[in-house]
C-alpha positions in Angstrom: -12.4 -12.2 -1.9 -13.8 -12.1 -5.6 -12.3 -15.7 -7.9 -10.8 -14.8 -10.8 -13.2 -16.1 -12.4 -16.0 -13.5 -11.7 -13.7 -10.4 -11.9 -13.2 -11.8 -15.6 -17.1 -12.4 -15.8 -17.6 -8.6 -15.0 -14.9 -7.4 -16.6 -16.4 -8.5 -20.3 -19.9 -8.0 -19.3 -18.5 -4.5 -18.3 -16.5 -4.2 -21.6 -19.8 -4.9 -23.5 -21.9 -1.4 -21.9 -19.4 0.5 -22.3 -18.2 -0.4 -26.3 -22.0 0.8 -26.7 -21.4 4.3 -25.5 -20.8 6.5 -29.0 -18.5 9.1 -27.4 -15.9 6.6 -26.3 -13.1 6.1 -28.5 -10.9 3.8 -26.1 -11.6 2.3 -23.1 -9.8 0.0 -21.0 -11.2 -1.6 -17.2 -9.7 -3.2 -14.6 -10.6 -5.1 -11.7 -8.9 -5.7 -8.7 -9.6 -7.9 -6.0 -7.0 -8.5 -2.4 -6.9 -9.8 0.5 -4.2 -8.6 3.0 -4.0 -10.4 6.1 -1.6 -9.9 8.9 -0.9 -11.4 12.4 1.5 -9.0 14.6 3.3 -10.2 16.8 3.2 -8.6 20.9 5.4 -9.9 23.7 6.3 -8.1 26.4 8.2 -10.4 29.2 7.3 -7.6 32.0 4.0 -6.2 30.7 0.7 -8.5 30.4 0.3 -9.2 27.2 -1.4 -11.3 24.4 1.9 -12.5 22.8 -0.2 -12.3 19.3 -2.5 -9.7 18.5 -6.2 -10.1 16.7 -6.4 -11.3 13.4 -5.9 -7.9 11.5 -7.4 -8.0 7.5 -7.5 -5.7 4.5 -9.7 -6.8 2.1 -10.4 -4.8 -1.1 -12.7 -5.5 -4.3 -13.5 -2.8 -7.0 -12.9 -1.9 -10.6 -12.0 1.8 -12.4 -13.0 2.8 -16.2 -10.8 4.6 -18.3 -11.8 6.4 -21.5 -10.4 8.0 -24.0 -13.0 10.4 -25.9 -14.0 9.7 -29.9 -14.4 13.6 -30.7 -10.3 13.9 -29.4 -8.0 10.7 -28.3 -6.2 12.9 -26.0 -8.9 13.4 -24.0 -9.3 11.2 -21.2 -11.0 10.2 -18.0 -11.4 7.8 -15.5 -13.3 6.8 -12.2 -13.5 4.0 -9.9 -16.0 1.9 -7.8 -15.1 -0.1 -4.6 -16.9 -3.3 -3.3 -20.1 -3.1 -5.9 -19.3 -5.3 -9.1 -23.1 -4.4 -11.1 -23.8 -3.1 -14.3 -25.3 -0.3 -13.1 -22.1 0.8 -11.1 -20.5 0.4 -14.3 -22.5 2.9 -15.6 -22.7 5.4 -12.8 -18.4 5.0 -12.9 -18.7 5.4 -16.4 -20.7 8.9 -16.0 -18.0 10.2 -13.8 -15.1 9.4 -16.1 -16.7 11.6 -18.6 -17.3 14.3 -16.4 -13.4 14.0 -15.1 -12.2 14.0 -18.6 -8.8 16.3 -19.3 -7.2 17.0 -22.6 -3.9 15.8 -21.8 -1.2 16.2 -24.6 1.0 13.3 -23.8 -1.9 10.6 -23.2 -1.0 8.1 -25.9 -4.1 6.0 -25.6 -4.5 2.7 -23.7 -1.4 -0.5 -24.1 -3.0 -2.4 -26.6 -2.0 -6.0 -28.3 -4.4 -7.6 -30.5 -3.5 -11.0 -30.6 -4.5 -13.0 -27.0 -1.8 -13.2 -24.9 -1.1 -17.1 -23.6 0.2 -17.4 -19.7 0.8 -20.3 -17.7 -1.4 -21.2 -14.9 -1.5 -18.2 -12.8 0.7 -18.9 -9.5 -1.6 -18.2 -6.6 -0.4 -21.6 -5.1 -1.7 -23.4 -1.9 -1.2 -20.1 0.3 -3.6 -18.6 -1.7 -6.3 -20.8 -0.7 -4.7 -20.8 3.1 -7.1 -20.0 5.9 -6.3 -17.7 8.6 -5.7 -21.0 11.1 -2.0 -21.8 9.1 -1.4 -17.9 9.4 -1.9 -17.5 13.4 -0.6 -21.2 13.9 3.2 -20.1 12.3 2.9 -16.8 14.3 2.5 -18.7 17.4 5.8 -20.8 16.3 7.5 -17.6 16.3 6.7 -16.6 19.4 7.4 -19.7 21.1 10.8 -20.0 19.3 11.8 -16.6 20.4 11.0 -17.3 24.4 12.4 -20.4 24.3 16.2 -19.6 22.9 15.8 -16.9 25.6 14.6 -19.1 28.1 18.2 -20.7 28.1 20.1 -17.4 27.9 21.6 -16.0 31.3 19.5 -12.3 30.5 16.4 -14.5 31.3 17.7 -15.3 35.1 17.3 -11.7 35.9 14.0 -10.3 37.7 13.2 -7.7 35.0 15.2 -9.2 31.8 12.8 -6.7 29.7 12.6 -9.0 26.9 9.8 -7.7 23.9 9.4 -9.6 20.3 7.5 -7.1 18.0 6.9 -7.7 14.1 4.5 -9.7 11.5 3.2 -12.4 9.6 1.5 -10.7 6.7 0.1 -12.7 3.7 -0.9 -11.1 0.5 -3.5 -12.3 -2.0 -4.5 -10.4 -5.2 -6.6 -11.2 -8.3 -6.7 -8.6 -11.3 -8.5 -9.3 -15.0 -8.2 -6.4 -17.2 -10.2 -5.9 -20.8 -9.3 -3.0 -23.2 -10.4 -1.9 -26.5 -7.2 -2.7 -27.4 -7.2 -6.1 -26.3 -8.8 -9.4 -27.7 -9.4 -11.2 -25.1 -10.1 -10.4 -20.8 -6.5 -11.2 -19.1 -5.8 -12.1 -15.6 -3.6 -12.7 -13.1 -3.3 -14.0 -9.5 -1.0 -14.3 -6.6 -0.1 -14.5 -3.4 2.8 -14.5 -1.2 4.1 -14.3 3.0 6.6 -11.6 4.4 7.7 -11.8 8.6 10.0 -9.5 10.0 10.6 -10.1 14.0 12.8 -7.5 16.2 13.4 -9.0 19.3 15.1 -6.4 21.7 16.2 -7.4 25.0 16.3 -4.1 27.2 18.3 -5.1 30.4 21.2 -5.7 28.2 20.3 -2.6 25.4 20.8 -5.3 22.6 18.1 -5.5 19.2 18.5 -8.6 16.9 16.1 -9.1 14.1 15.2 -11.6 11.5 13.2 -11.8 8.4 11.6 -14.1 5.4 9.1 -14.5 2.5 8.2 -17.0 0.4 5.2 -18.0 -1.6 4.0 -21.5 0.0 2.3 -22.6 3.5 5.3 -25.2 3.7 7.9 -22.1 3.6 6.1 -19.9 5.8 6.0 -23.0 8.5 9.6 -23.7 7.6 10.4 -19.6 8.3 8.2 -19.3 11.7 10.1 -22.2 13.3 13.1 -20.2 13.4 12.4 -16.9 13.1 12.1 -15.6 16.7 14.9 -17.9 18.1 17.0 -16.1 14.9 16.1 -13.2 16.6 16.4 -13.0 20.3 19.7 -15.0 19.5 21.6 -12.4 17.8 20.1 -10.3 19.9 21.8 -12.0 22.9 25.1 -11.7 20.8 24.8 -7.7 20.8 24.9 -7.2 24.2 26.9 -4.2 25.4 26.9 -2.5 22.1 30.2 -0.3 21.4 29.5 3.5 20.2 32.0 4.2 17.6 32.7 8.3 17.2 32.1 10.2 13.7 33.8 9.3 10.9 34.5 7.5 7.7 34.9 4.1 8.0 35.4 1.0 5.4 32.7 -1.2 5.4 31.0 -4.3 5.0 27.0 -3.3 4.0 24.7 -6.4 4.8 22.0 -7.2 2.3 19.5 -5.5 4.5 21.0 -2.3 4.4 22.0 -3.1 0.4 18.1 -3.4 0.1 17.3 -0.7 2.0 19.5 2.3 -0.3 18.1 0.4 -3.3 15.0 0.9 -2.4 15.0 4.1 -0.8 17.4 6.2 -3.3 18.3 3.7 -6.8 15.2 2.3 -7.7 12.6 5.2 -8.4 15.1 6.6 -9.8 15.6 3.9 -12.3 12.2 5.0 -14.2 10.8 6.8 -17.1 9.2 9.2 -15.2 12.4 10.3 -13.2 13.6 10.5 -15.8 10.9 12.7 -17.7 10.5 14.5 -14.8 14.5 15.2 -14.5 14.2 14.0 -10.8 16.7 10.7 -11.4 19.8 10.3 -9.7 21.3 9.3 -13.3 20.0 11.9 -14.7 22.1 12.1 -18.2 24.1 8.8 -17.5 21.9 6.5 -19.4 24.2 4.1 -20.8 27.3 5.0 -18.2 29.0 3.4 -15.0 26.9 3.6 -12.6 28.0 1.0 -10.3 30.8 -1.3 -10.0 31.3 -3.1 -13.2 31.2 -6.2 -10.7 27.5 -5.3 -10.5 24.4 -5.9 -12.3 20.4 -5.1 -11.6 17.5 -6.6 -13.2 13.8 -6.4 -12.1 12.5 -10.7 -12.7 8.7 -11.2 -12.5 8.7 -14.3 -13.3 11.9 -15.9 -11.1 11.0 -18.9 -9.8 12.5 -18.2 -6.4 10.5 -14.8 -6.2 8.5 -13.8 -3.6 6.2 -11.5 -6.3 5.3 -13.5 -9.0 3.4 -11.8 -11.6 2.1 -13.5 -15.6 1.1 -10.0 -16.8 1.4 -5.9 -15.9 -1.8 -3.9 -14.4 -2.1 -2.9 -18.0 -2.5 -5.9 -19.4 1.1 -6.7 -20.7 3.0 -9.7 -20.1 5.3 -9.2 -17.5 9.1 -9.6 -18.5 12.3 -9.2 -17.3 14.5 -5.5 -17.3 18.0 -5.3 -17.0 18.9 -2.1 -15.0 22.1 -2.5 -14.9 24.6 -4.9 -16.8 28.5 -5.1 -15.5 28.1 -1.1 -13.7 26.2 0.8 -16.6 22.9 1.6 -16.5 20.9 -0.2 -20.0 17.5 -0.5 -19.2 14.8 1.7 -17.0 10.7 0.8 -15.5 8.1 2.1 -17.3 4.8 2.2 -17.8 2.7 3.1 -20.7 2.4 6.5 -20.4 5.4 7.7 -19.3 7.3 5.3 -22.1 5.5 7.4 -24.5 6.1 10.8 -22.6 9.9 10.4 -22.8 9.7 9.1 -26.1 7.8 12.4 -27.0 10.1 14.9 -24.8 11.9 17.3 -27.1 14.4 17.3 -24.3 14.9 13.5 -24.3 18.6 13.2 -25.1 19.7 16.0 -22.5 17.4 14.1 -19.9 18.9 10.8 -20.3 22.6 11.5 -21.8 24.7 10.5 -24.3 24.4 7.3 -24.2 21.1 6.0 -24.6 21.3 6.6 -28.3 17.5 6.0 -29.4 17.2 3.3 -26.8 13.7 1.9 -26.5 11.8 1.7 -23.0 9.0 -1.0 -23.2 5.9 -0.7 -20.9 6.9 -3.8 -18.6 6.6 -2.4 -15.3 2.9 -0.5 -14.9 1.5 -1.8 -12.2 -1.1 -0.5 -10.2 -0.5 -0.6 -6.2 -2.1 0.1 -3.1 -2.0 -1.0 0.8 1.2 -3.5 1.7 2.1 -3.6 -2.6 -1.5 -5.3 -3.4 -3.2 -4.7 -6.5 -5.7 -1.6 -6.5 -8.5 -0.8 -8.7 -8.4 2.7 -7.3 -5.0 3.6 -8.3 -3.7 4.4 -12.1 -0.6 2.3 -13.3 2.7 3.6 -12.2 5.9 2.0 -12.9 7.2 -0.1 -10.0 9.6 -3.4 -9.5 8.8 -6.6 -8.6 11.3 -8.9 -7.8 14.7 -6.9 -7.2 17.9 -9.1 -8.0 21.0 -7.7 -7.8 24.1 -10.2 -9.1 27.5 -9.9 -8.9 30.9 -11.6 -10.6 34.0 -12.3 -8.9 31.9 -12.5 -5.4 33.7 -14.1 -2.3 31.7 -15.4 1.0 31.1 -13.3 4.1 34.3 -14.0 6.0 36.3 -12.9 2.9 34.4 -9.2 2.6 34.8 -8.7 6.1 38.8 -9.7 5.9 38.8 -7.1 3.0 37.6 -4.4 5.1 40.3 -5.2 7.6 39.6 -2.6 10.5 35.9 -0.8 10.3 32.3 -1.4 10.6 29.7 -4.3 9.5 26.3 -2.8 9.7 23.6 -5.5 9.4 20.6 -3.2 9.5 19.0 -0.1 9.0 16.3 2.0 8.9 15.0 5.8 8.5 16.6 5.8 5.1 15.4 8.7 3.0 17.0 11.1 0.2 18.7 14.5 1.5 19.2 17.8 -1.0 16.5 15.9 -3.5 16.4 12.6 -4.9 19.0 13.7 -8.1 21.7 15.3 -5.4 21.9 11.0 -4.9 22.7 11.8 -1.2 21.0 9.9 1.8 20.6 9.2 5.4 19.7 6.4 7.1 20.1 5.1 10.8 22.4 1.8 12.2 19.5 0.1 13.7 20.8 -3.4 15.1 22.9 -6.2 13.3 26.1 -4.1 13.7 29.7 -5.2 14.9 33.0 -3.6 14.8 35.4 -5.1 12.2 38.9 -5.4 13.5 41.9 -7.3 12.1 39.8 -8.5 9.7 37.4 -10.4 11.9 33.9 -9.1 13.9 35.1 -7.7 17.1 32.3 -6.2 18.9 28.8 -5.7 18.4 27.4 -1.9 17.9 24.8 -0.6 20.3 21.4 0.1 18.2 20.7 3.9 17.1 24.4 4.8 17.7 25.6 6.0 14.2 23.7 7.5 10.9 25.2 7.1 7.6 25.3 10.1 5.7 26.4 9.6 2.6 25.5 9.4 -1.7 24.4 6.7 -3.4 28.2 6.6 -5.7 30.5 6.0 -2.9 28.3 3.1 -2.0 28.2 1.0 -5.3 30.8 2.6 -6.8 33.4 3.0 -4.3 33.2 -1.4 -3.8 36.1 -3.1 -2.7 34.7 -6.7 -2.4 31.0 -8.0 -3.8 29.6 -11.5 -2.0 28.7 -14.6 -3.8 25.2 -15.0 -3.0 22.0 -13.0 -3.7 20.5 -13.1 -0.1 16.5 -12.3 0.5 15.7 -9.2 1.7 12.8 -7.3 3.0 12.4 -3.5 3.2 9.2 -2.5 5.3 6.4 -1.1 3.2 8.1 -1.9 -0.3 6.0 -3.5 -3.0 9.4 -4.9 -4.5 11.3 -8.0 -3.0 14.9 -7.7 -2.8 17.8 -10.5 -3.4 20.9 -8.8 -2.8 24.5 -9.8 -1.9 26.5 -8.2 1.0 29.3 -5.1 -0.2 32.3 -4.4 0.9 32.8 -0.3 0.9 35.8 1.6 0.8 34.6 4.4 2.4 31.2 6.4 4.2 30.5 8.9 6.0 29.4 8.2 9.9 28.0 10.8 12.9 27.6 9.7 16.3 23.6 10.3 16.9 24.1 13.0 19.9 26.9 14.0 18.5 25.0 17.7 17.6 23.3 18.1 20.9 24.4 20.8 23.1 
C-alpha cells in the first residue's frame, strides 16, 4: 500500500505536466490507494473444515485525470491508471482524457477553494498500521467463542448437532491526496476501520442467531472477537423451534438491524441531488415536509468520534461536514456532490422536482466521494454522492422493554435481509425477508422466537417511519452487508406492516 506521503508526492509532480498542457483549462487528479483485507470465517461441526479460511486481500493503487478543455469549459474528460504511479503514465492517462472528452452542458467545472484547507491529523490510527497476525488472531477468538458457548448447550450432546459459524473479519485501509487547478495546496486523507458480522445457525434445531461490530482500533476489534461468536450461537440457541406466524399486518417492534437495513436500501439514495434531478426520490416534491415521525431526525457525521468511517475531507477535495437529513420528521438537507449540486441548481424544473418547500434552499457539495470494492476509496470511479456515518436520533425515546410493551401483541423482528425497492424506488414500497433475531410479542413481553425465512415484509417506506408508535433511547451500531455507510440507529416501534407467509403462494 502506497503512504500518503508519496500519493501526495505524485500527485503535485502530476499537477506540474499537466498545468503545462495549453489545451487544458481545468484539471483536477486524484489518487487512491486501499488495502482491503478480510478473514472469513468456516466452521462446519459435521463437515471437515478449516474453521478460518486463507487470508483473503484487495489491494488497489492508481490515480484518474480529469480535464476540462480551454477552447470550451464544458468540455471534459477523464481517464485512469491502476498500479503504475510514473510520469509517463501520467501522460499516456492524460492522452486518453482528451480523446474521451464530451461536451456536457451541466459540467460546472472542478470544486475549487483557493485558500489551503487545515485538517487535523488524518485518523488512520493503530489499525491502520495492523498486520494481518492481529486480523487472523481475533478471527480465531471468534471462532473459539462460538464452539465453546455451544459446547455447554444441550444441541451439542447430539451425534449430528449440525452446528456452522459463517461470516467476516474485514479491515479497510484507504489513502487519497487530491490536487486541482482549483486548489492551492495537494489534500489528503486516510483511514481505516474493522466490520465482523458472524451467523451462527444450528441446523438440528432450525435456529440462526447472528452478531455484529465495527470499530476503528486493534483494541476494539479484540474487545468485539471475544464475544462475537458466543453472541451468536447463543441467541441462536434461544431460537430454537421457531413459530411460523400466517399473513398479515402486525404491530411491531423493528430492531436497528432491520432500521438499518430500509435506510439503506430504500431512504438514503433517495436522500440525494441526483434522485432528486433525476425525479427517481422517494420524496420526490416533499423537500421541506414530514417525512418521518417528528420524533425522528437523520444526519450524515463524518467526523463523529464514535464513527466507524472517519473521513477529514470529500474525494473532491472538500472538507467533509456534517448534513442534517432530517430534523424533528421533515426533510431539510440532501448528499450531493459537485456536479449534481450544480445540475439541480441549474434544472428549469427544480421547484416541481423538490416541492414547495425547499424555497431556494442551497445543497453544498459535502458528500462526493468516490467508492469502490467493500466502500474503499477508488481512483477508478468518478465522485458520486454517498453517506458516511448514518445517525439517526430520536426525542422522547424509551428502552427496549418499553417498545416492545407498546406493541402489546405482534412481532419483534431482529433481522433482515433481501431488502430491495418494488414498483421503482419513488413508489417508496419494499420487500425484504425475516432472516433470524425474531420473536413473537405477546402481552407485551417476547413470547416465542420466529423460525428464520418464515415471513417477508412487504410494505412502503411511510408506514414504517411515519406510522411510529414508540422510538428507543439509544442509537445502536449497525451494519448492512456491502454498504459504504455505517449505521447508528435506535429500535422502532410500528403500528402497523404488511406480512406473507414465504410458501404462502405456492401451489
Amino acid at each position: 500500500m502506497r503512504e500518503l506521503v508519496e500519493l501526495k508526492r505524485f500527485a503535485r509532480a502530476a499537477a506540474a505536466l499537466v498545468a503545462r498542457d495549453p489545451e487544458v483549462g481545468q484539471f483536477e487528479i486524484y489518487c487512491a490507494s486501499s488495502d482491503l483485507r478480510i478473514a472469513r470465517l468456516n466452521f462446519t461441526s459435521d463437515i471437515p473444515c478449516r474453521g478460518i479460511e486463507e487470508m483473503k486481500s484487495n489491494g488497489a493503487d492508481g490515480f484518474q485525470v480529469r480535464i476540462a478543455k480551454r477552447r470550451n469549459p464544458r468540455e471534459f474528460g477523464a481517464a485512469f491508471e491502476s498500479g503504475d504511479l510514473t510520469l509517463d503514465a501520467v501522460r499516456a492517462v492524460l492522452a486518453r482524457a482528451h480523446r474521451a472528452a464530451v461536451i456536457d452542458p451541466f459540467f460546472p467545472g472542478f470544486a475549487g477553494g483557493a485558500r489551503a484547507v487545515r485538517l487535523a491529523a488524518a485518523p488512520g490510527g493503530d489499525l491502520a498500521r495492523a498486520g494481518d497476525a492481529p486480523i487472523v488472531a481475533a478471527a480465531w477468538s471468534i471462532v473459539r467463542g462460538a464452539l465453546g458457548e455451544f459446547a455447554h448447550s444441550e444441541a451439542a450432546r447430539v451425534s449430528r448437532p449440525r452446528l456452522v459459524v459463517g461470516g467476516d473479519l474485514t479491515v479497510l485501509h484507504d489513502r487519497i491526496a487530491l490536487v486541482s487547478s482549483n486548489f492551492s495546496d495537494v489534500r489528503g486523507d486516510e483511514s481505516a476501520r474493522f466490520s465482523s458480522s458472524v451467523t451462527a445457525l444450528i441446523e438440528s434445531l432450525d435456529a440462526k442467531g447472528t452478531a455484529s461490530a465495527m470499530g476503528t482500533r486493534v483494541a476494539e476489534m479484540k474487545r468485539a472477537a471475544a464475544h462475537l461468536g458466543r453472541d451468536a450461537v447463543n441467541r441462536a440457541l434461544t431460537l430454537a423451534g421457531g413459530a411460523r406466524p400466517g399473513s398479515g399486518t402486525y404491530r411491531v417492534v423493528l430492531g436497528p438491524q432491520p432500521v438499518a437495513e430500509i435506510l439503506n436500501y430504500m431512504v438514503i439514495g433517495s436522500l440525494t441531488t441526483g434522485a432528486f434531478h433525476a425525479a427517481d426520490s422517494a420524496y420526490q416534491g416533499r423537500f421541506g415536509a414530514q417525512v418521518m415521525d417528528s420524533r425522528l431526525s437523520l444526519a450524515d457525521e463524518p467526523a463523529m468520534r464514535a464513527g466507524a468511517v472517519r473521513r477529514r475531507i470529500t474525494c473532491e477535495g472538500l472538507p467533509a461536514r456534517r448534513v442534517a437529513l432530517v430534523r424533528d420528521g421533515r426533510l431539510v438537507g440532501l448528499l450531493s456532490n459537485f456536479y449534481d449540486t450544480y445540475r439541480l441548481q441549474a434544472d428549469e424544473d427544480r421547484a416541481e422536482k423538490l416541492g414547495p418547500g425547499a424555497d431556494g434552499a442551497p445543497f453544498k457539495p459535502l458528500s462526493g466521494y468516490r467508492l469502490g470494492e467493500g466502500g474503499a476509496r477508488s481512483h477508478e470511479h468518478a465522485p458520486a454522492s454517498s453517506g458516511t456515518n448514518v445517525v439517526m436520533k430520536a426525542r422522547g425515546g424509551v428502552a427496549d422493554a418499553g417498545l416492545i410493551r407498546t406493541v402489546g401483541d405482534g412481532l419483534y423482528i431482529g433481522r433482515v435481509w433481501y431488502t430491495y425497492p418494488i414498483n421503482g424506488r419513488r413508489a417508496g414500497d419494499f420487500t425484504c425477508t425475516v432472516s433470524g433475531d425474531s420473536y413473537l410479542i405477546r402481552n407485551g413481553k417476547l413470547a416465542e422466537p420466529l423460525a428464520p425465512n418464515a415471513l417477508r415484509i412487504n410494505s412502503n417506506i411511510d408506514r414504517v417511519f411515519r406510522r411510529v408508535l414508540a422510538v428507543g433511547r439509544r442509537s445502536h451500531p449497525a451494519i448492512v452487508w456491502g454498504a459504504p455507510e455505517a449505521y447508528y440507529v435506535p429500535a422502532l416501534a410500528v403500528n402497523a406492516l404488511e406480512f406473507s407467509a414465504v410458501g404462502d403462494s405456492l401451489p
